[in-house]
N, C-alpha and C positions, 0 to 999 in steps of 0.2 A: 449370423455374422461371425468371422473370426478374428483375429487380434492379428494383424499385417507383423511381417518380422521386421526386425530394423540392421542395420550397418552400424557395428562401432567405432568409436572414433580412437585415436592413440593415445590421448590425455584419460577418457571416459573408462568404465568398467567393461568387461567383455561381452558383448551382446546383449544388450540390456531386455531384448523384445527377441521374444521366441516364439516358436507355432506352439497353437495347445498343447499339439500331440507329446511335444520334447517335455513342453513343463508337466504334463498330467505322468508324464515315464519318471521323471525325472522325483517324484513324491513316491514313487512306489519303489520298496524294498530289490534291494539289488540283488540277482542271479546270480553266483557262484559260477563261475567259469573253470576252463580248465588250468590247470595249472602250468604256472609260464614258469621257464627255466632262471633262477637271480642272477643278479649280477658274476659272481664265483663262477657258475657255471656257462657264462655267453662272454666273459672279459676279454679274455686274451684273443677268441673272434674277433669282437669289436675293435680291439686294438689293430688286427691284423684289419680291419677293413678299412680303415683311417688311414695307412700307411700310404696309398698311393697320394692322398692330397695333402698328408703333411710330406713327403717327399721332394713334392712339388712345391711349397712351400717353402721350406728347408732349402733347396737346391739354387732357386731363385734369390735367397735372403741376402747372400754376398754383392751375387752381380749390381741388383740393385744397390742397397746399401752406397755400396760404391760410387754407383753413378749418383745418386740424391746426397750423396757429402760431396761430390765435385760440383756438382749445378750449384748446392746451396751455399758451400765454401766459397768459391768463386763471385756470388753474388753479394755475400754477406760485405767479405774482406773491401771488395771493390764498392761498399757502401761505407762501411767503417771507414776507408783509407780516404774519402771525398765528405765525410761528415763534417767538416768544416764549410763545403758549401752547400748549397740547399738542395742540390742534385740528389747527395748521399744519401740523406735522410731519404729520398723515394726509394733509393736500391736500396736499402738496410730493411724499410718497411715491404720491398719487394720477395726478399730474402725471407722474411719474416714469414710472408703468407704463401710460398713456396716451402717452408719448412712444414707449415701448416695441411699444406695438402698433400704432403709425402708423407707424413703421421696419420689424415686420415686415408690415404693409399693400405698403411700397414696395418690401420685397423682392419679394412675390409679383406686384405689377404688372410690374418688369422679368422677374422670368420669363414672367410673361403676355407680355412684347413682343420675347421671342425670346432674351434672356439667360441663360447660364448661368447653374445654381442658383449662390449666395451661399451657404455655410454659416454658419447663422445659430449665434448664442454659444451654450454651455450654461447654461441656464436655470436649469436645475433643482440645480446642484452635488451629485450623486450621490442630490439624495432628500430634502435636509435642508429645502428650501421647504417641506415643509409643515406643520412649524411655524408657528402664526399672527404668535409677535412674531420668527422669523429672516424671515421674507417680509413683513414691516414692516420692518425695520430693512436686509437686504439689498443694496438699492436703491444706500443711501446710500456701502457700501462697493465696489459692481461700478462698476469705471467706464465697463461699455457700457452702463448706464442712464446717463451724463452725455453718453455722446457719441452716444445714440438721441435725450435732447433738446437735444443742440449741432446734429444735424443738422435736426430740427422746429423749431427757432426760426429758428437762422441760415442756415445753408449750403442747407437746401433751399428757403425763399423766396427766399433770392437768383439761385440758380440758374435754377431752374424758371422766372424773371420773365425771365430770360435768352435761356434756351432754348424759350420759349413765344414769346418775341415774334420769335425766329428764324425759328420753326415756321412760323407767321402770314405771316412777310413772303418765305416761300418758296413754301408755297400762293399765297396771293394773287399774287405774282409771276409764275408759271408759269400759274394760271387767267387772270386779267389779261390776260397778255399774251398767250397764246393767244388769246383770246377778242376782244380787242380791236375788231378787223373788226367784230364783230358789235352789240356795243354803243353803240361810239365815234362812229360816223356820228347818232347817233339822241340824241347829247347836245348842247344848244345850246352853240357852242358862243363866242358872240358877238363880239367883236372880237380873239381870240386873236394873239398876237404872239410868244410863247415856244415853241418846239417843242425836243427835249431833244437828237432826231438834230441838228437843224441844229447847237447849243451844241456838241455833240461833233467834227463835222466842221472847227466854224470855229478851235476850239482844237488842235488834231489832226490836221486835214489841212486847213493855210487854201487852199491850190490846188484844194480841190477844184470840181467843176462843182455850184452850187447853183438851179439853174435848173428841178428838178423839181417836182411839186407839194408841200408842206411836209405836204398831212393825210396824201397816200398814203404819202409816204419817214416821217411816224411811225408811222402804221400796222406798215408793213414792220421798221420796226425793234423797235417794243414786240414783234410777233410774235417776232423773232429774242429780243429778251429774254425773252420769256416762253418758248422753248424750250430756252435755255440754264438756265431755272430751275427747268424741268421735268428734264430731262437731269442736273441736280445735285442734284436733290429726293432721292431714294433714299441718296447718300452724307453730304448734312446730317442727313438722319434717321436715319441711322447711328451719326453721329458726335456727334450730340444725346445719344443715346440710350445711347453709350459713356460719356459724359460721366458721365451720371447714375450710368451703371455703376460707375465707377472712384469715384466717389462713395459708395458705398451700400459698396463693397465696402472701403473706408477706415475707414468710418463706424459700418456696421451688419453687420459681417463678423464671423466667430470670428478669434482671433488667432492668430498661428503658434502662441505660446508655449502653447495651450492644447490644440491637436494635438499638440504634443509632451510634453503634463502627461500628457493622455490615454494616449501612447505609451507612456509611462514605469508608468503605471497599468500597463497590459495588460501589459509587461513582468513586471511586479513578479508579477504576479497567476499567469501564466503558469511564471515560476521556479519562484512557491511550490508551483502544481499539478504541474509535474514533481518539485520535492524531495519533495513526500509522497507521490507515485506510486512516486519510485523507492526510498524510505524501507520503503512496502510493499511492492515487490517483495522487496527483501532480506527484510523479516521474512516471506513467507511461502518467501524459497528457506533461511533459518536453519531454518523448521518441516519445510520438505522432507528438508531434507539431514538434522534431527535425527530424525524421523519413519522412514525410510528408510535412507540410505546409512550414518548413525552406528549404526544400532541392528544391522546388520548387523555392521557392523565389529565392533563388542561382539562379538557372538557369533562373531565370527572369532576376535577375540584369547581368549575363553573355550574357542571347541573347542580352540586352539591350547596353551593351557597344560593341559587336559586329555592333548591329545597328550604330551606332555611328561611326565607323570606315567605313562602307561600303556606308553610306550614299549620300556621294560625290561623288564617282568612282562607285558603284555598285547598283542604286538607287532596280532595279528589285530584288536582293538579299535582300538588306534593306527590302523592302515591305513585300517578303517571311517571314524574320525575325519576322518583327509584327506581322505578323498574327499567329506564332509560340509565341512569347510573351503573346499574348493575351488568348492564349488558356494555356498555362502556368498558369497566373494570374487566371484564371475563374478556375481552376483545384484548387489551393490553394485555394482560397475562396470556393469554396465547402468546404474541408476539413475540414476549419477553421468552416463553418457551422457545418457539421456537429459533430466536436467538443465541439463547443459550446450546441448545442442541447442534446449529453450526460450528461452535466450540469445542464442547467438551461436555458431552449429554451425561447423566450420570451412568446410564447401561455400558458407556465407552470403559471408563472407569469399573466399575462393578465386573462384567461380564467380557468385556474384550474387544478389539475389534470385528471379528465376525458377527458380534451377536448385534453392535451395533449397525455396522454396514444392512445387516437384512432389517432391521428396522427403518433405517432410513429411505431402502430402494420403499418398502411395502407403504411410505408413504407417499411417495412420489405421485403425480397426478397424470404419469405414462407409464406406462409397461416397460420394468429395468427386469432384465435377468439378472442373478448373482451368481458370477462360479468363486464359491469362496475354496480355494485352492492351500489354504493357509494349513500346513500342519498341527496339532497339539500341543508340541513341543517348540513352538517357532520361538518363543521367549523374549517376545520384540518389547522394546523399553517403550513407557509411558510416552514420551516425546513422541518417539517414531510413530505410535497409534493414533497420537492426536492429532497430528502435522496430517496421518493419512487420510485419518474421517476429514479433517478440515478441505482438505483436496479432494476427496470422491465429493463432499458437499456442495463444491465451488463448481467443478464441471457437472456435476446432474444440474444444478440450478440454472449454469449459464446455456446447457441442452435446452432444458424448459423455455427457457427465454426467448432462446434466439436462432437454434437447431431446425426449427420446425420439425422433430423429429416423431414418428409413431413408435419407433423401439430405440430399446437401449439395453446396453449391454455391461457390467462392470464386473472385472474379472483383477483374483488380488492372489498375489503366491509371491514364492519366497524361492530365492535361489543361493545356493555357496558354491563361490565361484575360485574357492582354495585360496591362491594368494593374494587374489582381488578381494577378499574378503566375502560377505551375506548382502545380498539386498532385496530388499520389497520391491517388488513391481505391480503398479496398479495400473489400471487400463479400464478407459470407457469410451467406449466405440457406441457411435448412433447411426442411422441413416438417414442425418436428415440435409439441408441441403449445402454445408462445408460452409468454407470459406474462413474456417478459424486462423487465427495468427499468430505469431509470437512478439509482432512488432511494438514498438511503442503506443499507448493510447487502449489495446485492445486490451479485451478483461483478461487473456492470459497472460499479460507480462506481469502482474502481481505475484501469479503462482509460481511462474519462474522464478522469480527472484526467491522466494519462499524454498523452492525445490534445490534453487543452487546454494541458497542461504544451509542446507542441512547437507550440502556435499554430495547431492545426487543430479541427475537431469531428464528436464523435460523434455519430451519427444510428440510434435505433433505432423498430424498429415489429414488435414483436412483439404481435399482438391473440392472447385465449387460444383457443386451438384453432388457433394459426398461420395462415400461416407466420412465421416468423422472419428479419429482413433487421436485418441491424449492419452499420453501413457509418463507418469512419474516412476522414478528409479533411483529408491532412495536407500544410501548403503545404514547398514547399521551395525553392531556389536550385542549377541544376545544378552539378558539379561544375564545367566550363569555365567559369563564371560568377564562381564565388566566390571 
């Protein structure tokens, strides 16, 4: 059986479920390649490859511009100047969210010209827009609708009149003057007296020899300017184009403070899924242990005062008794073991989690493979090891139960996924006949919450008549790290 891949999600870590083969590559020392040219040596390429979409970009920014401060100006004024009746207020809030989608227009054009994505605001505040009078009234209290139309009024006509007429006189500067030869002879050009080299030489180098021809020595020079405006075209259009960038990203950006609302969200949300995880664990190990190890003990202390009574008068009965006691006691303490080992066995502790997980499959009462995939060096924190034996313990047990399965599979490795950070992935696949859930009611919505409680996620795909794959993806911070 292999481990199904999975789709990630935009909120989730990047492909949390891979085929064996990437994870089993992916533990083996990397191959030396040849060597790529740095950045130094591909820059000014790169730069020149950019140029036709910031170009386009650039060229485009006025016209526009223009038109989205006359739509929005026009709508706003004729809201503002009616605010006194209740009409206004819908054109000012229409103005509003017209502002708003010409901001996110000019996000998506800088991405079109080679810009990192902008994370754009949250819109939506959890769900509540769509109410018709909160998404009327909204507007007026978000202040990225004031500053989508402070950039459409002001800052973006200004700019763009800026950076367009830059654009303009950098093209035509480099075409021009490259070109010059070719048109300049064929222009009348009638009694001409000013030439720009000569002005430059006589203020700048008054010794020099001016005895050359005046059309050829401008020729040669406009050539020389228009290759120097060629040669600098690529770094204007850059730096045009940044412009805009740091603009947008001021203006029409998400704000720290709302990446770290959001933070504080997930936090909060993730606490609460670990307290009622671990809330239910206790109440079902109080059901185990009253279920089990307590109702034994009863019948310990009952054979025991039995023995007690017979001792004197019935010493042969007495005897019987003991050895009924004792096999009472040795039945509880199994229990109790093996309670304690869905926990926190001491080999977890002691030895780690590999040594633990093959302990636990060898005792299983089906045939589990182990691919323990887990490096040397993995340096996973006590938590993470425990949270994970408690998870491979939970789906072998609920296989056993309810799987109807002949095999099993549980397979445990570790990924770094660079800015996403490191995560464990465990996975235990059966064939036996599906139909596992993540709904309310079934035995996997405990673990969920458990798995979202420690900021990773559950993934299952149990279709009926199997197979069965439950796979936890849970991020961590190595030990040496933390």
């Amino acid at each position: 059986m292999t481990t199904p891949d999975a789709t990630p999600t935009t909120s989730a870590p990047p492909s949390p479920r891979e085929s064996d083969a990437t994870a089993a590559a992916e533990t083996e020392p990397a191959v030396p390649g040849p060597a790529v040219p740095g950045p130094a040596a591909r820059g000014y390429g790169a730069l020149w490859a950019s140029v036709p979409r910031e170009l386009g970009f650039l060229i485009l920014t006025m016209p526009l511009a223009v038109l989205w401060c006359i739509v929005t100006w026009a709508l706003f004024s004729t809201g503002v100047g009616l605010i006194a009746i209740v009409i206004g207020i819908f054109i000012t809030v229409a103005a509003l969210y017209v502002a708003r989608g010409f901001g996110m227009l000019e996000l998506h054009r800088l991405r079109w010209a080679g810009r990192p994505a902008i994370k754009q605001p949250e819109w939506s505040r959890g769900g509540h827009e769509t109410s018709f009078w909160r998404a009327t009234f909204l507007p007026f209290a978000d202040g990225h609708y004031w500053l989508y139309l402070l950039h459409v009024l002001i800052v973006n006509p200004i700019v763009s009149v800026v950076t367009w007429s830059l654009t303009i006189t950098w093209l035509a500067g480099s075409l021009g003057g490259l070109t010059a030869w070719l048109w300049e002879p064929l222009t009348p050009s009638g009694g001409r007296e000013f030439f720009l080299h000569e002005w430059i030489l006589e203020r700048f180098f008054p010794a020099a020899d001016l005895s050359h021809d005046l059309r050829v020595g401008e020729l040669v020079f406009e050539f020389i300017l228009g290759a120097v405006f060629l040669l600098t075209l690529p770094f204007v259009f850059r730096g045009l184009t940044m412009l805009h960038d740091v603009i947008a990203r001021g203006l029409l950006g998400a704000w720290r403070s709302e990446a770290l609302e959001r933070e504080v969200v997930a936090l909060a949300a993730s606490r609460g899924a670990a307290v009622q995880a671990e809330d239910a664990s206790l109440r079902r190990l109080e059901r185990d242990i009253h279920d089990g190890p307590q109702q034994r003990l009863v019948r310990l202390q009952m054979d025991l005062a039995a023995i007690e009574r017979r001792l004197d008068h019935d010493p042969e009965q007495a005897k019987a008794l003991v050895g009924e006691a004792r096999e009472t006691a040795r039945e509880a303490l199994d229990e109790l073991r093996a309670l304690s080992r869905g926990f926190a066995p001491p080999l977890l502790q002691d030895r780690g989690l590999s040594s633990a997980l093959s302990a636990m499959v060898a005792r299983s009462p089906i045939p589990v493979t182990l691919e323990d995939l887990l490096p040397s060096d993995a340096d996973l924190p006590a938590s993470i090891e425990r949270n994970a034996y408690f998870i491979a313990a939970e789906l072998l047990t609920n296989t056993v139960k309810h799987a109807d399965a002949s095999a099993v599979r549980v397979r445990v490795a570790v990924r770094d996924t660079g800015r996403a950070g490191r995560w464990l992935d465990l996975w235990v696949t059966d064939n036996g006949r599906g139909g596992a859930s993540l709904a309310e009611g079934h035995g996997l919505a405990g673990l969920d919450e458990r798995v979202r409680g420690l900021r990773g996620m559950l993934v299952v795909e149990s279709p009926v008549g199997g197979p069965t794959s439950v796979g936890a993806h849970i991020p961590y911070v190595p030990v040496t790290q933390a």
